[in-house]
DRENMARSE-872920 format. One record per atom (N, C-alpha, C): atom name; x, y, z; residue in three letters; residue number from 1. Coordinates in nm, 3 decimals. Layout:
# DRENMARSE-872920
<a = CA | u = X | v = Y | w = Z | r = ALA | k = NUM>
...
END
This chain:
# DRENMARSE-872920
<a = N | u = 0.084 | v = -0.118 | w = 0.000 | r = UNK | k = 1>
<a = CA | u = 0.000 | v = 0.000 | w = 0.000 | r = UNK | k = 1>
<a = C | u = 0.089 | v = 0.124 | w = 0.000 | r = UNK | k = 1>
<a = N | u = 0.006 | v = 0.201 | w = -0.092 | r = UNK | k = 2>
<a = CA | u = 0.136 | v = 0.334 | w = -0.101 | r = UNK | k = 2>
<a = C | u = 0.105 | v = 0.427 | w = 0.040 | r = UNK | k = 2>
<a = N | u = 0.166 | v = 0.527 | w = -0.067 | r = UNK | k = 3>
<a = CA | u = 0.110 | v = 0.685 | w = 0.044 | r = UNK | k = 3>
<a = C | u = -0.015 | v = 0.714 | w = 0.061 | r = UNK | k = 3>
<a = N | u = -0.052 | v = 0.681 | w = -0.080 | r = UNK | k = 4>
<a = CA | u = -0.182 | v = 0.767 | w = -0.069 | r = UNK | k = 4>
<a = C | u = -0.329 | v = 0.640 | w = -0.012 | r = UNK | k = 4>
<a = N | u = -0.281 | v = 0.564 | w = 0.029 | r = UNK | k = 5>
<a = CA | u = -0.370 | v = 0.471 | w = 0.079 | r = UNK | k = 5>
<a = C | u = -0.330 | v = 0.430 | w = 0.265 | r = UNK | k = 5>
<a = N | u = -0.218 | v = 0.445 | w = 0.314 | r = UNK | k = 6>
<a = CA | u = -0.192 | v = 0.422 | w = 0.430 | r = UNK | k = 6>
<a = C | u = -0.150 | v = 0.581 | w = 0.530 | r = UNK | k = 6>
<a = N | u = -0.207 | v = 0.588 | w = 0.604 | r = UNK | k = 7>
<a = CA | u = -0.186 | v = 0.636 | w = 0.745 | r = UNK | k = 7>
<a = C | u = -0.081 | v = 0.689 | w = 0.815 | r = UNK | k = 7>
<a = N | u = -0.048 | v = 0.776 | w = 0.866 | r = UNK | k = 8>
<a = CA | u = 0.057 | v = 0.751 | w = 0.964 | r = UNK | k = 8>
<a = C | u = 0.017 | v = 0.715 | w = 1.088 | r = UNK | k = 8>
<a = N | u = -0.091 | v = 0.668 | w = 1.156 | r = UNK | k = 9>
<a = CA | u = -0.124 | v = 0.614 | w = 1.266 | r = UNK | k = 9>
<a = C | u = -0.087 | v = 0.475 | w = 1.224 | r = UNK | k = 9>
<a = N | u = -0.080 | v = 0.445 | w = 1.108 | r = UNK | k = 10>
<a = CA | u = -0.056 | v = 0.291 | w = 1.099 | r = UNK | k = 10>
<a = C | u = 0.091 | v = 0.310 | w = 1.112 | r = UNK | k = 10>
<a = N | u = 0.143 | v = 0.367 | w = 1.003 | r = UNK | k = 11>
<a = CA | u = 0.336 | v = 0.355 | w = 0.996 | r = UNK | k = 11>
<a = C | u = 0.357 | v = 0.364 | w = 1.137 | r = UNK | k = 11>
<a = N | u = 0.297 | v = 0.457 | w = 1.256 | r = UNK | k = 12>
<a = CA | u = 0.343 | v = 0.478 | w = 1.420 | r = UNK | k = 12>
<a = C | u = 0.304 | v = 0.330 | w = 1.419 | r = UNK | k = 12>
<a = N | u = 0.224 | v = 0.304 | w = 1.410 | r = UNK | k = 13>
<a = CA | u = 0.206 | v = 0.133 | w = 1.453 | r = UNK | k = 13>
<a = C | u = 0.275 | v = 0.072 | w = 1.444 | r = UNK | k = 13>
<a = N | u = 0.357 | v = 0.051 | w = 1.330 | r = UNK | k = 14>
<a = CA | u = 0.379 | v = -0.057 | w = 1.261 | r = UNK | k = 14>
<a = C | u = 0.548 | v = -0.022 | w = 1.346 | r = UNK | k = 14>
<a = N | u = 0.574 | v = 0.109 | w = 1.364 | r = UNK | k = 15>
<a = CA | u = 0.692 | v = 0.146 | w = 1.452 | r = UNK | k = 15>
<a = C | u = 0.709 | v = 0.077 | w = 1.600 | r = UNK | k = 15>
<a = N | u = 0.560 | v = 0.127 | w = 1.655 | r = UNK | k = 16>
<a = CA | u = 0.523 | v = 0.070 | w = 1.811 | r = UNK | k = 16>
<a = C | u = 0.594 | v = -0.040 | w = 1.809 | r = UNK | k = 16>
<a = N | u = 0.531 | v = -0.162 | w = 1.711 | r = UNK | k = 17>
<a = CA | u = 0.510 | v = -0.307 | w = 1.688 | r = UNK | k = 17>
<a = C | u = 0.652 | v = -0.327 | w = 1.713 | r = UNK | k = 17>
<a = N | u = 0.724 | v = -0.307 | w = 1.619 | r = UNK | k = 18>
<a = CA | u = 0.795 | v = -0.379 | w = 1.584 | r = UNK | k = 18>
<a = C | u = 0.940 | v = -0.344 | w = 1.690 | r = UNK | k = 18>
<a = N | u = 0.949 | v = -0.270 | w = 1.762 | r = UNK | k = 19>
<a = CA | u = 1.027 | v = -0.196 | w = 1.849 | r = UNK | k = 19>
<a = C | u = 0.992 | v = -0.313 | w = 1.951 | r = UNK | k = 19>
<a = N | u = 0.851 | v = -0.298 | w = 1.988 | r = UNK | k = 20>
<a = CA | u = 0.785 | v = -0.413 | w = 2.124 | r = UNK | k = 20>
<a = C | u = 0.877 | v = -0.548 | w = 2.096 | r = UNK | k = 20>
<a = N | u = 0.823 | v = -0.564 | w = 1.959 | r = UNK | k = 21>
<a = CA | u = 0.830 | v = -0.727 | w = 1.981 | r = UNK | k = 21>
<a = C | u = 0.962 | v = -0.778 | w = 1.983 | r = UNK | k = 21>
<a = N | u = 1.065 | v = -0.661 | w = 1.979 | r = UNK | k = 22>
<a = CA | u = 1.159 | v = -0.674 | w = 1.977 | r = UNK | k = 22>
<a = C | u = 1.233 | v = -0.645 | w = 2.141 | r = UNK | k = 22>
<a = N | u = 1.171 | v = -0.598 | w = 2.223 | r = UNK | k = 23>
<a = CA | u = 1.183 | v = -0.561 | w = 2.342 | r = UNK | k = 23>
<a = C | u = 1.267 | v = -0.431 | w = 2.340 | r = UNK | k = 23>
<a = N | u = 1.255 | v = -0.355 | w = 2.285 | r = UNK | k = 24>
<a = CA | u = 1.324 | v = -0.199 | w = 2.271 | r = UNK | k = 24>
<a = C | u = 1.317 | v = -0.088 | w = 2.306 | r = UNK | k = 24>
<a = N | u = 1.205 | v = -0.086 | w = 2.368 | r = UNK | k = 25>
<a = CA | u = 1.164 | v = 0.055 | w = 2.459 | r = UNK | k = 25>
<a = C | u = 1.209 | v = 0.068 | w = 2.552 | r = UNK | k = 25>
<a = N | u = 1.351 | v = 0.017 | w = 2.600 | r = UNK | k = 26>
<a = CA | u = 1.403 | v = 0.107 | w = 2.710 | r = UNK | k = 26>
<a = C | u = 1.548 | v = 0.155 | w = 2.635 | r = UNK | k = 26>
<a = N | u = 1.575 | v = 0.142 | w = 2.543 | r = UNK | k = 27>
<a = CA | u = 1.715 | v = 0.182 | w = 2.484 | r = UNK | k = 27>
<a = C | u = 1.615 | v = 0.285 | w = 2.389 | r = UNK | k = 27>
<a = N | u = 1.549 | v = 0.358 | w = 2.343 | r = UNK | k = 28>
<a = CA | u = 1.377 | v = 0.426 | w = 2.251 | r = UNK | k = 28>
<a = C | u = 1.393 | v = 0.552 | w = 2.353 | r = UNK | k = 28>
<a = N | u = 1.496 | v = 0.640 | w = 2.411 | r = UNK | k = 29>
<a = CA | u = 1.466 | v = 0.752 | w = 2.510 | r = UNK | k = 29>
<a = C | u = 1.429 | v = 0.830 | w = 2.413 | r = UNK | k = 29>
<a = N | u = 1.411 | v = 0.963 | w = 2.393 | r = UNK | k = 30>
<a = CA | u = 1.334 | v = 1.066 | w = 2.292 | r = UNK | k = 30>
<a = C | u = 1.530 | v = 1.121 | w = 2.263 | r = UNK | k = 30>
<a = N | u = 1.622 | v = 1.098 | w = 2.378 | r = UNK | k = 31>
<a = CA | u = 1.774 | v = 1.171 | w = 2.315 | r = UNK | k = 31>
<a = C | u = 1.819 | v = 1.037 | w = 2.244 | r = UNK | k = 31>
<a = N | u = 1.824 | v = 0.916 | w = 2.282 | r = UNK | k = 32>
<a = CA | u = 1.858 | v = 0.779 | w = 2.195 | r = UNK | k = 32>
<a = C | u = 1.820 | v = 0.805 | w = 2.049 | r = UNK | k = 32>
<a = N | u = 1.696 | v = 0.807 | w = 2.055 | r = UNK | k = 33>
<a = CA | u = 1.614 | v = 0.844 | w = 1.899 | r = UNK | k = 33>
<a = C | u = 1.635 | v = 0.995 | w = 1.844 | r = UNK | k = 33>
<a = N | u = 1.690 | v = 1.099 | w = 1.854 | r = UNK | k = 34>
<a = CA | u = 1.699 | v = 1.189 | w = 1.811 | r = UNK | k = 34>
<a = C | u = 1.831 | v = 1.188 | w = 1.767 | r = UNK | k = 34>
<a = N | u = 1.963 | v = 1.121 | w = 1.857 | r = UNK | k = 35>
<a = CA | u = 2.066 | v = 1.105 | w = 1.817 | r = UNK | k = 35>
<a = C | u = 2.067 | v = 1.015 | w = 1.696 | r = UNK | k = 35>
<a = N | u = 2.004 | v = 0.884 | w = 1.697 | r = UNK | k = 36>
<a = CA | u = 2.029 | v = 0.783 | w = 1.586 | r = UNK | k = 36>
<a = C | u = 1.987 | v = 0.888 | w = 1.476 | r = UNK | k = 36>
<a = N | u = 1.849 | v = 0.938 | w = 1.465 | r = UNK | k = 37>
<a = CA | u = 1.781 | v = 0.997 | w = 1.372 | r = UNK | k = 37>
<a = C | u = 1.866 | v = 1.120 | w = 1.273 | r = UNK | k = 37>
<a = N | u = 2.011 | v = 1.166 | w = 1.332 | r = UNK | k = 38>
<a = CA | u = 2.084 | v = 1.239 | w = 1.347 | r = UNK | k = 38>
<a = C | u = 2.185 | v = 1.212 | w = 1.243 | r = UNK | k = 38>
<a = N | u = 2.236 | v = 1.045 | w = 1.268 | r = UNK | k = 39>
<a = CA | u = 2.296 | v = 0.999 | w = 1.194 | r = UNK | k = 39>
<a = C | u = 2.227 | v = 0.923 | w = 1.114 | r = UNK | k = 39>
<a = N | u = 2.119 | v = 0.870 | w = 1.104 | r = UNK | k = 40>
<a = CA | u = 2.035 | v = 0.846 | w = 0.985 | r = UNK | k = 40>
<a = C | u = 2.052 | v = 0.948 | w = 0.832 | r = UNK | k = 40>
<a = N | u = 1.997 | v = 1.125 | w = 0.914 | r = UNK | k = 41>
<a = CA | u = 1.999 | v = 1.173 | w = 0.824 | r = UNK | k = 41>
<a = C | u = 2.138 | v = 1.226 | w = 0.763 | r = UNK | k = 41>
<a = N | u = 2.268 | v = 1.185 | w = 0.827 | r = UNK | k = 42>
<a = CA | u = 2.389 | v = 1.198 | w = 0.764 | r = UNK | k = 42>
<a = C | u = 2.430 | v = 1.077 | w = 0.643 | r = UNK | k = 42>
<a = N | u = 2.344 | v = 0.938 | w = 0.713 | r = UNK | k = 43>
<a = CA | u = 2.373 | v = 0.870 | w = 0.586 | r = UNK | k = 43>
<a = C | u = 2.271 | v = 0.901 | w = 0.494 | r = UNK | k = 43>
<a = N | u = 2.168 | v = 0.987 | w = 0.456 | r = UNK | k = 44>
<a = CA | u = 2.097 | v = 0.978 | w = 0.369 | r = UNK | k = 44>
<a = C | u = 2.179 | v = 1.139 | w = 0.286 | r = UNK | k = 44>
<a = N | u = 2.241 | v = 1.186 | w = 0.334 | r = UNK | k = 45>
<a = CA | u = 2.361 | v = 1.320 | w = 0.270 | r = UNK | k = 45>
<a = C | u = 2.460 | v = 1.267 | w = 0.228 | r = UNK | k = 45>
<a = N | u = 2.508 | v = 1.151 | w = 0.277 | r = UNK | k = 46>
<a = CA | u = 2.634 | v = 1.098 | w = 0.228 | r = UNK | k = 46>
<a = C | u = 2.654 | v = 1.100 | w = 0.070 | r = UNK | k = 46>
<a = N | u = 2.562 | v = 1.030 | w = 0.011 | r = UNK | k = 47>
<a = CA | u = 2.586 | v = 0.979 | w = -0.126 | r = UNK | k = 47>
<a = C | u = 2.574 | v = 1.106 | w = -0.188 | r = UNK | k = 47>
<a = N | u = 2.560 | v = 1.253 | w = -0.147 | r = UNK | k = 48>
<a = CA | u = 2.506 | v = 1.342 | w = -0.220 | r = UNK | k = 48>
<a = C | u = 2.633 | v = 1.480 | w = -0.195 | r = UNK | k = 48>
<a = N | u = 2.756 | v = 1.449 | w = -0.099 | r = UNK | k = 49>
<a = CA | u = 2.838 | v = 1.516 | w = -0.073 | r = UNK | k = 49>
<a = C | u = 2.945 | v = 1.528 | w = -0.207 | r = UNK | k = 49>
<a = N | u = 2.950 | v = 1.674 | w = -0.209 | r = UNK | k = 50>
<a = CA | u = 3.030 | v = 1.718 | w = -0.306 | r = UNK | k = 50>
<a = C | u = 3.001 | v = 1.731 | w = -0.421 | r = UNK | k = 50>
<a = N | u = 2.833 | v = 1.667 | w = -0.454 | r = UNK | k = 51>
<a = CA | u = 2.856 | v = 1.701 | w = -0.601 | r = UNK | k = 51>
<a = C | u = 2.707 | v = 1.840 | w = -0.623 | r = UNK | k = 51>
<a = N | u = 2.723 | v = 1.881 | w = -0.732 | r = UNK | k = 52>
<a = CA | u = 2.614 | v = 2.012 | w = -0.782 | r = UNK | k = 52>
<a = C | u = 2.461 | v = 1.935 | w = -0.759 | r = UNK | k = 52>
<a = N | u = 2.384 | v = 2.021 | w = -0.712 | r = UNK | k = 53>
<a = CA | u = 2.242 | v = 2.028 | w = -0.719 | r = UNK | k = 53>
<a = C | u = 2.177 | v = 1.922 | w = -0.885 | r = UNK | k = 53>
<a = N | u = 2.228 | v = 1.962 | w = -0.983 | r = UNK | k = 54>
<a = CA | u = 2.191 | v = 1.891 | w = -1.114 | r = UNK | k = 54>
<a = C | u = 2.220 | v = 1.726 | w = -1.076 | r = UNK | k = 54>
<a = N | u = 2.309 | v = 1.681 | w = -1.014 | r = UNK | k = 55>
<a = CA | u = 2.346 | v = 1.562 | w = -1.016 | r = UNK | k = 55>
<a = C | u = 2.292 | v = 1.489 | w = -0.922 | r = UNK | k = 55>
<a = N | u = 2.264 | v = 1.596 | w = -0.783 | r = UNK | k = 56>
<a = CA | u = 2.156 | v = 1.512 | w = -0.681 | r = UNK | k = 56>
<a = C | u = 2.035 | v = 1.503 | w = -0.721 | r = UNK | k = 56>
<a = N | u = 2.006 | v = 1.568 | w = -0.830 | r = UNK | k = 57>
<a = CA | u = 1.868 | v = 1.541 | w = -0.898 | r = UNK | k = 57>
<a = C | u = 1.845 | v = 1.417 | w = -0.970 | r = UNK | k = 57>
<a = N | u = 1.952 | v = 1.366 | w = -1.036 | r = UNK | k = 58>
<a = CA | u = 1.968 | v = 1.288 | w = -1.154 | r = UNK | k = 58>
<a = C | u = 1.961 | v = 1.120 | w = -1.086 | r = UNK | k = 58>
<a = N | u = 1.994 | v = 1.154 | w = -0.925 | r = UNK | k = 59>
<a = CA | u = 1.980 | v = 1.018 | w = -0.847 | r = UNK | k = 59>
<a = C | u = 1.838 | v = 0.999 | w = -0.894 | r = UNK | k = 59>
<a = N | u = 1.745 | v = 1.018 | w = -0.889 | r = UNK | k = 60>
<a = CA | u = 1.638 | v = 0.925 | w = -0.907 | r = UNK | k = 60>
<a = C | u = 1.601 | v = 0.898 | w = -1.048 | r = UNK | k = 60>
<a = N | u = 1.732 | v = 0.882 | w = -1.108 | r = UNK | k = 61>
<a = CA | u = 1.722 | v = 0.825 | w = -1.268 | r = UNK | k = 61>
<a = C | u = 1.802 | v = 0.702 | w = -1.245 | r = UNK | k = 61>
<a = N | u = 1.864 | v = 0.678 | w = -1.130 | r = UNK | k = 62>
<a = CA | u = 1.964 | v = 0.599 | w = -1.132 | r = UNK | k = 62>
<a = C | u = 1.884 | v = 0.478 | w = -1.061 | r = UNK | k = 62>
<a = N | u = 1.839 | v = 0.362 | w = -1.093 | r = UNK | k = 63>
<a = CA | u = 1.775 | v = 0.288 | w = -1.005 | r = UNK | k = 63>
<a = C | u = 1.839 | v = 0.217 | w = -0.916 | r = UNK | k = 63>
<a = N | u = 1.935 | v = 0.169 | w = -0.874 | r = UNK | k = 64>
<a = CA | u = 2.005 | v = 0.172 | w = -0.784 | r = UNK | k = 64>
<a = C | u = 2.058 | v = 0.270 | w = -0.668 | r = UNK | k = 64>
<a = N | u = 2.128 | v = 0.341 | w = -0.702 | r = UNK | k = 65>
<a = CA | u = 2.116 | v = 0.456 | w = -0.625 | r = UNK | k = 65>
<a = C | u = 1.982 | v = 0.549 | w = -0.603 | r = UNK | k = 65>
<a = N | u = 1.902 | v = 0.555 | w = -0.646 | r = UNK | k = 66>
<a = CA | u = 1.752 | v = 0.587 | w = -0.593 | r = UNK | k = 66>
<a = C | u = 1.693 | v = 0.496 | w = -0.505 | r = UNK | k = 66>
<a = N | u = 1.723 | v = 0.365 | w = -0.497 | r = UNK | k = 67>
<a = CA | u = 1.730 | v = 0.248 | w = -0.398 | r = UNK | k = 67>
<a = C | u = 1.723 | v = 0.267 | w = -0.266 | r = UNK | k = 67>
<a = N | u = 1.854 | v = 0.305 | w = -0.291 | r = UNK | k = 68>
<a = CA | u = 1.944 | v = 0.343 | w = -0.169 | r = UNK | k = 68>
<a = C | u = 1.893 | v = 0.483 | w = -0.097 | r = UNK | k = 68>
<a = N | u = 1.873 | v = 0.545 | w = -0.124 | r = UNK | k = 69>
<a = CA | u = 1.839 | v = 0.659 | w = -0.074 | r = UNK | k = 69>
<a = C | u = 1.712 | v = 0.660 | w = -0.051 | r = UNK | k = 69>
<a = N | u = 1.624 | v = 0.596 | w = -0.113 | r = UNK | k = 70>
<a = CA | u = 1.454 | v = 0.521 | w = 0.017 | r = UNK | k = 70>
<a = C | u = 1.490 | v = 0.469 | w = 0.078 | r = UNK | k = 70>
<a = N | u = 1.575 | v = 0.349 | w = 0.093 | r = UNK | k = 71>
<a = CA | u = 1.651 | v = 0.296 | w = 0.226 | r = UNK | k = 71>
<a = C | u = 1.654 | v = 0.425 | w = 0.362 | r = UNK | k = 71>
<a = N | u = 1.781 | v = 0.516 | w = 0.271 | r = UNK | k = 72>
<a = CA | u = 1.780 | v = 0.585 | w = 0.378 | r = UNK | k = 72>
<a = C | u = 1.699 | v = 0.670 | w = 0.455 | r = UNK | k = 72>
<a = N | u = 1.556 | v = 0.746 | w = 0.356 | r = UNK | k = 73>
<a = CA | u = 1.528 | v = 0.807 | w = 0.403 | r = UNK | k = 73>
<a = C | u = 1.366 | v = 0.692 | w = 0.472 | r = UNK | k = 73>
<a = N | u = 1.378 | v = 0.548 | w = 0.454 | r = UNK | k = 74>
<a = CA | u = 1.250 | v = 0.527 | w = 0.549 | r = UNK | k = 74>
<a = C | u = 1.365 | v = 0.506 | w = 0.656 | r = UNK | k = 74>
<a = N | u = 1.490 | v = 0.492 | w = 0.708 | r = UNK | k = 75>
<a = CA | u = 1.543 | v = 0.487 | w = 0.808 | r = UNK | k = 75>
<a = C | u = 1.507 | v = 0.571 | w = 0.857 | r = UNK | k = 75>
<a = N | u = 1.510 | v = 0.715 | w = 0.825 | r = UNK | k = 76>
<a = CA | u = 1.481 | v = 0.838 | w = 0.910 | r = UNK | k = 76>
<a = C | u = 1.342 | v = 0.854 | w = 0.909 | r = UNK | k = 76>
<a = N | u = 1.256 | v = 0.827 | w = 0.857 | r = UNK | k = 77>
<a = CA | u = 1.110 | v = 0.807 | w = 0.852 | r = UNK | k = 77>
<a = C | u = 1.039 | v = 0.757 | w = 0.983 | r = UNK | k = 77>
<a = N | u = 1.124 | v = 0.625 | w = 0.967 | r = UNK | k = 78>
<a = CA | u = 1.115 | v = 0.536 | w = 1.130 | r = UNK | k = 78>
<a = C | u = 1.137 | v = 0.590 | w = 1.245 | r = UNK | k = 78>
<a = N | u = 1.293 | v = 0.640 | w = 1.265 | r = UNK | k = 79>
<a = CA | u = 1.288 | v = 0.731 | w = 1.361 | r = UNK | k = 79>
<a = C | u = 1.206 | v = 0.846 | w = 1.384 | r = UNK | k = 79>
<a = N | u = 1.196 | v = 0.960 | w = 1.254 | r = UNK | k = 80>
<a = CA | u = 1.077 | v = 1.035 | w = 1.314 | r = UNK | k = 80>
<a = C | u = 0.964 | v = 0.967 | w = 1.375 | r = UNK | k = 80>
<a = N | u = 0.874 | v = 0.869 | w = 1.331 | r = UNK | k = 81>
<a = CA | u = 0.758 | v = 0.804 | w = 1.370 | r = UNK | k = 81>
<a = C | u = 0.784 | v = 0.752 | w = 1.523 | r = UNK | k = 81>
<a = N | u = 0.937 | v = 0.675 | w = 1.580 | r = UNK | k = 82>
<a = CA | u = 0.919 | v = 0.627 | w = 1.682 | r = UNK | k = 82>
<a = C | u = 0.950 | v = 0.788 | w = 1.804 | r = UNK | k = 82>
<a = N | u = 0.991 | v = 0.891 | w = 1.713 | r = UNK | k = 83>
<a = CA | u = 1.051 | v = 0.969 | w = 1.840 | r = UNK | k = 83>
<a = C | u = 0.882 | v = 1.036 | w = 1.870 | r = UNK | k = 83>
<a = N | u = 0.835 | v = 1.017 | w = 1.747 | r = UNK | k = 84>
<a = CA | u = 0.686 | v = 1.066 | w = 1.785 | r = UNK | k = 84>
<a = C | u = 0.599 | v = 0.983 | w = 1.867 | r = UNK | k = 84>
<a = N | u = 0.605 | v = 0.906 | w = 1.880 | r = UNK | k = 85>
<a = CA | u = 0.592 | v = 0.782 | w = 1.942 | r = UNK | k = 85>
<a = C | u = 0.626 | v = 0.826 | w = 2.114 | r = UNK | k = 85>
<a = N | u = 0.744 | v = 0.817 | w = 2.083 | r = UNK | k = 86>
<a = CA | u = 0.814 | v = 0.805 | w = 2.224 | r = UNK | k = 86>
<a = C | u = 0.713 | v = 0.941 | w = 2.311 | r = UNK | k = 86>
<a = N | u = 0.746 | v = 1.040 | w = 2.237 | r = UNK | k = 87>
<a = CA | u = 0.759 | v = 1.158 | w = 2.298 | r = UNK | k = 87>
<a = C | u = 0.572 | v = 1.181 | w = 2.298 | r = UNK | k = 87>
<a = N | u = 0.483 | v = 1.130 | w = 2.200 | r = UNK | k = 88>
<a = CA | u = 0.364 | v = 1.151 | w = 2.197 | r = UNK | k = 88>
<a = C | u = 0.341 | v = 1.284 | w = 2.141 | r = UNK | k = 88>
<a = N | u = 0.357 | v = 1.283 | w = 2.023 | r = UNK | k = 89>
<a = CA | u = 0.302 | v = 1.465 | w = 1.967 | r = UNK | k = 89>
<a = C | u = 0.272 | v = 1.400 | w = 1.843 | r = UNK | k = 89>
<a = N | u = 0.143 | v = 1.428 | w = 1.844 | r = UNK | k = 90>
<a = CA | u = 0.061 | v = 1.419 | w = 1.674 | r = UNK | k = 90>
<a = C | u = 0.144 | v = 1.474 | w = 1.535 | r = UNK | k = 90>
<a = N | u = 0.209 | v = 1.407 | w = 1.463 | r = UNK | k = 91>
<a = CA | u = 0.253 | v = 1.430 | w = 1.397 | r = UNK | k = 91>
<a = C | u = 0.251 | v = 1.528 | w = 1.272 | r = UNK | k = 91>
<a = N | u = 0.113 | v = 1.499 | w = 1.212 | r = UNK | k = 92>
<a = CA | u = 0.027 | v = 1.543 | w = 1.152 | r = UNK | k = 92>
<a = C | u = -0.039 | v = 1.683 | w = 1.181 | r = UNK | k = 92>
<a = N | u = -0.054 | v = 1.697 | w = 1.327 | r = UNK | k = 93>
<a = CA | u = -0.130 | v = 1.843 | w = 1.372 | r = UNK | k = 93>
<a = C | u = -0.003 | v = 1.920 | w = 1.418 | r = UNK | k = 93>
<a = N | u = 0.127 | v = 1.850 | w = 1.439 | r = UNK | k = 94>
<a = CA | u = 0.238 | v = 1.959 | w = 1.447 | r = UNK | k = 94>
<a = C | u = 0.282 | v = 2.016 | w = 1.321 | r = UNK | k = 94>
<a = N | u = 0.300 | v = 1.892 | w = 1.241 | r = UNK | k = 95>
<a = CA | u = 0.328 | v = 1.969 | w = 1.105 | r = UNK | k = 95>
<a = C | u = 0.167 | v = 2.102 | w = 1.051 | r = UNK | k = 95>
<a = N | u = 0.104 | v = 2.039 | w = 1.041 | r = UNK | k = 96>
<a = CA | u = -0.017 | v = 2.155 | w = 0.984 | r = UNK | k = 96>
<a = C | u = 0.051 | v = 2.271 | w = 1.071 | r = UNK | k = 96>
<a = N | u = 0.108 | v = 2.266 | w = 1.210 | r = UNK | k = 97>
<a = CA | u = 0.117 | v = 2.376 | w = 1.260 | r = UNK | k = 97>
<a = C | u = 0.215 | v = 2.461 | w = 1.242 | r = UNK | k = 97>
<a = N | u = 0.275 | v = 2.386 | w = 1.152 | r = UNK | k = 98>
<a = CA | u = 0.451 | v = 2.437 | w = 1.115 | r = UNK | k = 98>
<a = C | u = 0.431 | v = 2.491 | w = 1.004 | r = UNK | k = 98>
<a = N | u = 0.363 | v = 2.456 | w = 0.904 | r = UNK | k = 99>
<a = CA | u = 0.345 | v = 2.500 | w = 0.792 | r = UNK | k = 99>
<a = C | u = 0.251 | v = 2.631 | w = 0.814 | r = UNK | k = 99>
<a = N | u = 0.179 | v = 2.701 | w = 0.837 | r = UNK | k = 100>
<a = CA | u = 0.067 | v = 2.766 | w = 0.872 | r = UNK | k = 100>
<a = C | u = 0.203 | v = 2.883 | w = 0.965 | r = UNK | k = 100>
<a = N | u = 0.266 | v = 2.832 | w = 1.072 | r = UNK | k = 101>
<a = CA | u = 0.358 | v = 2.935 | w = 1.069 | r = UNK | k = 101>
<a = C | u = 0.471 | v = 2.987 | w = 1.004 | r = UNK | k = 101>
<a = N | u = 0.480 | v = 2.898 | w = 0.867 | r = UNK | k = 102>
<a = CA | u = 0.591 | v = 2.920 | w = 0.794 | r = UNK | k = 102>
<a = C | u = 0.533 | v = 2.989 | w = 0.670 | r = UNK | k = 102>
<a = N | u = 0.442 | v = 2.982 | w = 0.662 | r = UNK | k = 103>
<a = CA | u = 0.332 | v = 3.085 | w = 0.543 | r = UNK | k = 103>
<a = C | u = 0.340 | v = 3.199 | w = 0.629 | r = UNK | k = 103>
<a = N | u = 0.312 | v = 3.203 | w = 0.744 | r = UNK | k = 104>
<a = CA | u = 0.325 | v = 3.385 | w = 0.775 | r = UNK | k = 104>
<a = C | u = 0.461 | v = 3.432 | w = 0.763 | r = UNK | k = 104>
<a = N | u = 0.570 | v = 3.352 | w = 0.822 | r = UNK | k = 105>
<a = CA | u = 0.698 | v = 3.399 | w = 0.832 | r = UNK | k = 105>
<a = C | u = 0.792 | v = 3.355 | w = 0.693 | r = UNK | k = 105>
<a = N | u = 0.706 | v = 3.325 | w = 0.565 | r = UNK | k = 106>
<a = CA | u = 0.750 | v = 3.365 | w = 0.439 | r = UNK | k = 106>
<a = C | u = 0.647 | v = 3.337 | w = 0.349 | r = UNK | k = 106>
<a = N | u = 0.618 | v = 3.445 | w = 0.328 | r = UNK | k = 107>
<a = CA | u = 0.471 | v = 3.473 | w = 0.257 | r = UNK | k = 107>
<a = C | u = 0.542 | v = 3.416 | w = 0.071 | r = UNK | k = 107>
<a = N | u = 0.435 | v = 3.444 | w = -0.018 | r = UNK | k = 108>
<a = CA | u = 0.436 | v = 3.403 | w = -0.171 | r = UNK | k = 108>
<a = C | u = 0.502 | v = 3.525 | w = -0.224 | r = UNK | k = 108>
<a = N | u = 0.602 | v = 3.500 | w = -0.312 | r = UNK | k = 109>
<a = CA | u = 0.612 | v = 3.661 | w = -0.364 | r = UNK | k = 109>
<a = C | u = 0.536 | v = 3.742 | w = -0.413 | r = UNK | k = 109>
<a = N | u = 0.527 | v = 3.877 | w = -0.369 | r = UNK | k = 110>
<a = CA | u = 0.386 | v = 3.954 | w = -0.460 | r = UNK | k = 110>
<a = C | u = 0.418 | v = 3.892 | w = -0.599 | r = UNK | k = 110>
<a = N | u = 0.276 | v = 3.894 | w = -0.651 | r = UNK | k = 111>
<a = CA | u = 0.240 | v = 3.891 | w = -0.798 | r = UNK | k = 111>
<a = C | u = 0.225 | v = 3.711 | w = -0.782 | r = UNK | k = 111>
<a = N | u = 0.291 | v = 3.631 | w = -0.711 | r = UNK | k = 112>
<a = CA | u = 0.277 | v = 3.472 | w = -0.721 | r = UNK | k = 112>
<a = C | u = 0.076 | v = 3.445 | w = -0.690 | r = UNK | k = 112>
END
């Protein structure tokens, strides 16, 4: 099931789950998960260090290396979901709330 058919109450689920059944919620602190999440998103920069904007574009022509870099970024996916998790903040109603203050504090250019 894609995006446009699944949830993020399910993906938190499917985070919960699989953390449990693994017995992981006491090494799961909100600084544990923010740190991993940290270096998650350094390996998902890695493959993209040093070269021009045109060429980090061109990764998702490359099917292999476009691979790799959903790898990385449901790694960091996960962690966001479990730190949301951990920490309990609606994911969904923080973002609406981020966006809504990021439209005031950078509006459309006149004439857009």
């Amino acid at each position: 099931m894609g995006d446009a058919h699944t949830t993020i109450a399910e993906l938190r689920e499917m985070v919960r789950t699989f953390a449990a059944e693994r017995r992981w919620e006491p090494f799961h602190s909100p600084k544990n998960i923010a740190m991993a999440l940290a270096v998650e998103a350094a390996e998902l920069m890695e493959p993209m260090m040093w070269i021009e904007a045109d060429a980090s574009r061109a990764i998702a022509h490359d099917p292999e290396r476009r691979h790799h870099l959903g790898e990385e970024i449901a790694d960091v996916f996960n962690l966001l979901l479990n730190l949301c998790n951990s920490l309990n903040i609606d994911l969904s109603d923080a973002f609406r709330a981020k966006i809504v203050k990021n439209a005031v504090k950078y509006p459309p250019p006149a004439g857009a």
